[in-house]
MARVEX-492722 format. One record per residue (C-alpha): residue number from 1; z, x, y. Coordinates in Angstrom, 2 decimals, m for minus. Layout:
+-----+---------+---------+---------+
| num |       w |       u |       v |
+-----+---------+---------+---------+
| NUM |       Z |       X |       Y |
...
+-----+---------+---------+---------+
// end
This chain:
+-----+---------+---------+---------+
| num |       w |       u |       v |
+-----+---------+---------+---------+
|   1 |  125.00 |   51.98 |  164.00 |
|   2 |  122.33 |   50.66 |  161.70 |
|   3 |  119.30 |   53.40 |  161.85 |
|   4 |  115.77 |   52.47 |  161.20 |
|   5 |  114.01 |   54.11 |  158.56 |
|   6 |  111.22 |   56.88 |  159.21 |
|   7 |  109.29 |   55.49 |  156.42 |
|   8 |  109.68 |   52.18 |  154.60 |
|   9 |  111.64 |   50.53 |  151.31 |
|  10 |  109.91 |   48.96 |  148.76 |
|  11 |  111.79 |   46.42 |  147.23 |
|  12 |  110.95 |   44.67 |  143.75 |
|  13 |  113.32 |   40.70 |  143.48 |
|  14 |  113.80 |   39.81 |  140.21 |
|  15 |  114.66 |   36.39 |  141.07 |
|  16 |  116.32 |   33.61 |  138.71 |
|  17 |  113.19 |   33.04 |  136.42 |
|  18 |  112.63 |   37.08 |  135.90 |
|  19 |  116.65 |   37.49 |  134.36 |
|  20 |  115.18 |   38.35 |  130.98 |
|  21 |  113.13 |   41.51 |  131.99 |
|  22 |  113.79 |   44.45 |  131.11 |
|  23 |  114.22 |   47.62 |  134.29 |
|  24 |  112.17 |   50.29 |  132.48 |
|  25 |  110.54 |   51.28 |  135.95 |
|  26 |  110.28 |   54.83 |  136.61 |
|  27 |  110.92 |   55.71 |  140.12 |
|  28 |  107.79 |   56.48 |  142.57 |
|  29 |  105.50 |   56.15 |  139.33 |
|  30 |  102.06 |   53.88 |  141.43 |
|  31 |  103.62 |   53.60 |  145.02 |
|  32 |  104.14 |   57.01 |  146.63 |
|  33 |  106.05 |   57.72 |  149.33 |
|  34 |  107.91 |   54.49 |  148.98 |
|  35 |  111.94 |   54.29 |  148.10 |
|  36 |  112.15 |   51.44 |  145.25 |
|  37 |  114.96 |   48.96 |  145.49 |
|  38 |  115.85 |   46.22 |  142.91 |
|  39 |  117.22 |   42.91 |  143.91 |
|  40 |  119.07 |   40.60 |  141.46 |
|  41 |  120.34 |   37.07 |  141.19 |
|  42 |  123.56 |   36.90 |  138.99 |
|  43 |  122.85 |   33.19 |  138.11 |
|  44 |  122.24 |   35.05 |  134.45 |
|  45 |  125.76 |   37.11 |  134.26 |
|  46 |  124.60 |   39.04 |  131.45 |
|  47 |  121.37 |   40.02 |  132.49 |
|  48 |  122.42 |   40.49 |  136.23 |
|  49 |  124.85 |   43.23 |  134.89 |
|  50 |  121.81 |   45.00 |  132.38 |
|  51 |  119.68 |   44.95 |  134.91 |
|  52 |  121.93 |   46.28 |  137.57 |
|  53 |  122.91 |   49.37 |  134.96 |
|  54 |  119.33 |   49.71 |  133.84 |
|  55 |  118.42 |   50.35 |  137.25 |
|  56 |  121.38 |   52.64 |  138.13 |
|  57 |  120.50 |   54.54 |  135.24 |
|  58 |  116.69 |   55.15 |  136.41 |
|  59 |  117.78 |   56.21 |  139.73 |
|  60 |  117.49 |   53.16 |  141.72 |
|  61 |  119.56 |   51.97 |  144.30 |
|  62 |  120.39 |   47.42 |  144.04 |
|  63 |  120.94 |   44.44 |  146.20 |
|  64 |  121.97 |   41.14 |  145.05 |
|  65 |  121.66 |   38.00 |  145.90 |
|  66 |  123.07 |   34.09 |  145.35 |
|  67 |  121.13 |   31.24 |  145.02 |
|  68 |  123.27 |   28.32 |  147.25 |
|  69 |  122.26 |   24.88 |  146.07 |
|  70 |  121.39 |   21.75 |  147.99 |
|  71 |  125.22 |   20.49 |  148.88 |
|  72 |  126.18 |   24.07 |  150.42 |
|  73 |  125.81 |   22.41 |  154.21 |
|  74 |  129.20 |   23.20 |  155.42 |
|  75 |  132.11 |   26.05 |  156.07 |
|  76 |  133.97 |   25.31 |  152.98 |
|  77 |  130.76 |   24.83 |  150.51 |
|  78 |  129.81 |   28.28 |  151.65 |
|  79 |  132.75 |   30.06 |  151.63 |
|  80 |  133.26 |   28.58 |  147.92 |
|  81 |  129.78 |   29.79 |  146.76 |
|  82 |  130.89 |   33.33 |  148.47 |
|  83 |  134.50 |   33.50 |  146.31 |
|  84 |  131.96 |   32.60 |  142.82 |
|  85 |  129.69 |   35.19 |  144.00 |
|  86 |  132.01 |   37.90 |  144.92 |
|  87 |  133.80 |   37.51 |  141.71 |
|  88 |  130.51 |   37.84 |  139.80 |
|  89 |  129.43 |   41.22 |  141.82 |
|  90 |  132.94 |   42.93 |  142.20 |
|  91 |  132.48 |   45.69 |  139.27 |
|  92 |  129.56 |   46.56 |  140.18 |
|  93 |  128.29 |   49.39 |  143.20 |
|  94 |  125.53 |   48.17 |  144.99 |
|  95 |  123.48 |   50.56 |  147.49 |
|  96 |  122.58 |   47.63 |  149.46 |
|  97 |  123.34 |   45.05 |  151.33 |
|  98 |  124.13 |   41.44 |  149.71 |
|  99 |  122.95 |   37.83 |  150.63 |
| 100 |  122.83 |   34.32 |  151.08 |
| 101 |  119.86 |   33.03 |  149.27 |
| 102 |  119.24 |   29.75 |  151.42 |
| 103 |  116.37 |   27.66 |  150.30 |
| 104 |  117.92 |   25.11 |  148.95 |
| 105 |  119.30 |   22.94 |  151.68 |
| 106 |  117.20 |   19.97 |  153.45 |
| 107 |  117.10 |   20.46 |  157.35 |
| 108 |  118.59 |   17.49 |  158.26 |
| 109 |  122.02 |   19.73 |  159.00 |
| 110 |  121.17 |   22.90 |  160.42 |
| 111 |  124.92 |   22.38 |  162.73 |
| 112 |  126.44 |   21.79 |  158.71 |
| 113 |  123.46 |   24.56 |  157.10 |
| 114 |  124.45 |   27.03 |  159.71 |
| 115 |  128.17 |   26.66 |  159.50 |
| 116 |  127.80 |   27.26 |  155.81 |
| 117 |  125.67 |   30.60 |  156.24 |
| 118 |  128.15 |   31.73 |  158.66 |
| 119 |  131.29 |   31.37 |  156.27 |
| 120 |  129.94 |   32.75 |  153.13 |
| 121 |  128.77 |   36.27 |  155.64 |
| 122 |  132.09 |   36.22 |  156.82 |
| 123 |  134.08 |   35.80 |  153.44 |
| 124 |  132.25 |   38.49 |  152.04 |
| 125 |  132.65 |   40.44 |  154.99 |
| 126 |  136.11 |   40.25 |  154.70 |
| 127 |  135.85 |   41.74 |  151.11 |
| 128 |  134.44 |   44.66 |  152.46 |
| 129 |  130.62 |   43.91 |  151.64 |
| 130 |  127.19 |   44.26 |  154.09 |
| 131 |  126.54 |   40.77 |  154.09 |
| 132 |  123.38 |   39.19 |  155.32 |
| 133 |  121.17 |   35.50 |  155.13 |
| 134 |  117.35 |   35.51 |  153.29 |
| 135 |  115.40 |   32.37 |  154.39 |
| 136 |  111.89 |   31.48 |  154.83 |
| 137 |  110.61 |   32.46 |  158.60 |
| 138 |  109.26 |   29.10 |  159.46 |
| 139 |  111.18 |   26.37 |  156.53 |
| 140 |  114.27 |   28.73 |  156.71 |
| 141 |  115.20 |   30.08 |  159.81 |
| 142 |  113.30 |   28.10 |  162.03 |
| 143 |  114.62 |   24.23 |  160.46 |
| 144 |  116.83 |   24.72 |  158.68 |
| 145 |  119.07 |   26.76 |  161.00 |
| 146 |  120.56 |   27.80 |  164.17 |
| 147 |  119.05 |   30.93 |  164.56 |
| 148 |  120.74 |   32.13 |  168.12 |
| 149 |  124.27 |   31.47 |  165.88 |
| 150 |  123.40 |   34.04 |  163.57 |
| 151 |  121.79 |   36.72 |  165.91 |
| 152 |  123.85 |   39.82 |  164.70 |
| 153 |  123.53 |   38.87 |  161.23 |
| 154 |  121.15 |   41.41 |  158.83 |
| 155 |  117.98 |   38.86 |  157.97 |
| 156 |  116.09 |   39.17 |  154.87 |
| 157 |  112.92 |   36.88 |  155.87 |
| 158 |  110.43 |   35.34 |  153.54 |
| 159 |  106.74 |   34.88 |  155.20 |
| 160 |  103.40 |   35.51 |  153.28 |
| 161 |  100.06 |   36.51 |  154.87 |
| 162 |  101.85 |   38.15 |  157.92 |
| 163 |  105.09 |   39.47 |  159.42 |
| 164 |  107.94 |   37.24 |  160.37 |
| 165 |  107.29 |   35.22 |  164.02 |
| 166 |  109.94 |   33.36 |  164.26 |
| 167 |  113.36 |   35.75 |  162.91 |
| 168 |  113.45 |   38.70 |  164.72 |
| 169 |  114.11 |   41.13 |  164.61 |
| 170 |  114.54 |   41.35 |  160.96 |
| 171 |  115.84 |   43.86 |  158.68 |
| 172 |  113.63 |   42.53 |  155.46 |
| 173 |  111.08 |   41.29 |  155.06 |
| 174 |  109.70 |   39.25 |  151.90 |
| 175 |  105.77 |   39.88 |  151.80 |
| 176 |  104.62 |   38.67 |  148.52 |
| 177 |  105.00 |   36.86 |  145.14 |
| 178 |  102.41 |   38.47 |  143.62 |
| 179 |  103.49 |   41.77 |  143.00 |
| 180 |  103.21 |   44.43 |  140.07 |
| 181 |  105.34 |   47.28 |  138.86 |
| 182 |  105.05 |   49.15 |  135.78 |
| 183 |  107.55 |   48.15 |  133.05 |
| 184 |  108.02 |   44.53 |  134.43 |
| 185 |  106.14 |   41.84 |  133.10 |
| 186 |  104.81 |   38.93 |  135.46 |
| 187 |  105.00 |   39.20 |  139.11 |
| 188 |  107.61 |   39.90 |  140.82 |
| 189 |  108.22 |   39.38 |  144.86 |
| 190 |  107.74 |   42.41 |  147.32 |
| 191 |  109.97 |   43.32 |  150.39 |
| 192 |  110.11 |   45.92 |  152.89 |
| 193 |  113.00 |   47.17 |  154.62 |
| 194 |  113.28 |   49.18 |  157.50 |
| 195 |  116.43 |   49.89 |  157.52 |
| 196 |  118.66 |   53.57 |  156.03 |
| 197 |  120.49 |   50.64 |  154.19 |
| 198 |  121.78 |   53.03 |  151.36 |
| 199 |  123.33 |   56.31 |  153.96 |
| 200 |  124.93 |   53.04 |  155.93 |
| 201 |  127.16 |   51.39 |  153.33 |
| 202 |  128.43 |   54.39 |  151.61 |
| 203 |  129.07 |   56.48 |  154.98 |
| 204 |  131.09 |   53.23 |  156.17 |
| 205 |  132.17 |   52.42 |  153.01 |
| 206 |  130.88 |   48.93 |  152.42 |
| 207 |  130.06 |   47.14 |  148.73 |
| 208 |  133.13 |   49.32 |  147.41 |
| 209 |  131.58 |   52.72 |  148.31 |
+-----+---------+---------+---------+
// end
């Protein structure tokens, strides 16, 4: 059983135009009281694996993520971007889970955009990975897809200003572009999780653990 946290993650996405930076972060250095999580996109091979051992090395736990492009709108588009992506993310450990990253998709599908979502989880689930969907609350979840199809599915929702309305409940939540962390330059995005991801996948041995 997935527990809820006692206190909340902070999570810091270097997403596809960040791949060049550089994890010098030291853990619980301006936010305290706050576990520190980095997300990656491994669009950038090399610099998804630096920044994945970089982080390791500092003491904090990852996540990854893969960017689906505009075709994936169907079971076998998404269960081909899941086969690229596990192949990508196999040698490494990661403490959390791992995504979907659908933005890219028009809503003219969500039967097709939801079918797609649903094959990738359940390819990587098969591997042995936590495997969940990130998508905008309103342009995401709400058009794009079927959301009652994907019900018991971890959610990683995008929605600035306030908490998600539409996907709940979620599991994370993306709160900001804007943020700041010490030994990253440019903004990165900020998410919060409420969930003991970390004590869940290695107790049930998910993500190779």
């Amino acid at each position: 059983t997935l527990k809820k946290r006692t206190d909340e993650a902070l999570g810091f996405d270097a997403y596809r135009e960040q791949e060049e930076l550089l994890v010098k972060y030291k853990k619980n250095d301006n936010i305290e009281g706050l576990e520190h999580v980095l997300y990656v996109c491994p669009h950038c091979k090399k610099r998804f694996y630096e920044n994945i051992s970089k982080a390791t090395k500092a003491g904090i736990p990852c996540g990854a993520y893969y960017f689906v492009g505009k075709n994936c709108t169907s079971a076998e588009a998404g269960r081909s971007d899941a086969i690229r992506f596990e192949r990508i993310i196999r040698s490494v450990r990661l403490l959390f889970p791992v995504y979907i990253d659908f933005e890219a998709p028009d809503s003219m599908n969500k039967a097709g955009n939801t079918e797609a979502v649903k094959a990738f989880i359940n390819y990587m689930t098969e591997k042995g990975y936590l495997c969940g969907v990130y998508a905008s609350d309103i342009s995401g979840f709400r058009d794009k897809l079927h959301l009652s199809e994907l019900w018991d599915t971890q959610k990683w929702v995008a929605r600035y200003g306030s908490e998600p309305k539409v996907c709940k409940p979620w599991q994370m939540w993306q709160a900001s572009s804007k943020g700041n962390i010490d030994g990253i330059y440019g903004h990165v995005d900020i998410d919060y999780c409420n969930i003991d991801y970390a004590q869940y996948i290695v107790t049930n041995h998910f993500n190779g653990f």
